[in-house]
Phi, psi and omega in degrees: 000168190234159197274114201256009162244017160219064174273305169316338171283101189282331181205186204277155156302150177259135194325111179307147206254158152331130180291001197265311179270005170278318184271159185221094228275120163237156195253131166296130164254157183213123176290122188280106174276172166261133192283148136321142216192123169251137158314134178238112175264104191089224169300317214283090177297141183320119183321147162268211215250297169318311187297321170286326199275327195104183183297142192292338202220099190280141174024060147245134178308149186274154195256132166249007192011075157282271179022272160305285217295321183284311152323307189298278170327320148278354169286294205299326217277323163082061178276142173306130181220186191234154147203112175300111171274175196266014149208060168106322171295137196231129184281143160232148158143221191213163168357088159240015167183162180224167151184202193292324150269323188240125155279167171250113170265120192258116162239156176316127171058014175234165175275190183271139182245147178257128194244122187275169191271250209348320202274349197255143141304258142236192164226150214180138173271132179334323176262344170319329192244020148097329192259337169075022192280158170238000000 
């Protein structure tokens, strides 16, 4: 018959051994590469690997964020504005979120509409064009 608290133990522990055959000094290898050697033409050091491939990004426009800033800016002043869709029609009321694609325009006694960019023409604050409507 088997031992029925030692089913799981497949073989002996193994014998403790001496620390003289336990340690053992080994040397790490390391493969001796060749160092790389870049031309240095004249004076002038050599490009690094980031300097020669270049902007990570071939012709993209410097971002000045005006947008944002101009956005920002009629958000907190809660200026009355216009906005001309491209066909023709024009929303009144003023700022109440922006992001990359759409605004939220909130008006007085309407709901409020989300407006896509692709979709505006132009925009202007409500008194600039002279008739002043709301």
């Amino acid at each position: 018959m088997r031992d029925p608290g030692n089913s799981a133990a497949v073989g002996r522990a193994p014998e403790p051994t001496t620390e003289a055959e336990e340690f053992v000094n080994r040397k790490l290898i390391r493969p001796s590469l060749p160092l790389q050697r870049r031309p240095e033409t004249g004076g002038e050091p050599a490009l690094t690997s980031a300097e020669q491939r270049g902007p990570k990004r071939g012709n993209v426009t410097e971002q000045t964020h005006a947008e944002a800033f101009y956005f920002q800016k009629q958000i907190q002043a809660r200026t009355p504005m216009v906005v001309v869709l491209k066909d023709g029609e024009e929303i009144h009321g003023y700022i109440d979120w922006y992001d990359r694609n759409c605004i939220k325009l909130v008006r007085g006694g309407h709901p409020n509409v989300l407006i896509y960019k692709q979709s505006i023409r132009y925009l202007f604050k409500a008194g600039e064009n002279g008739n002043g409507r709301r």
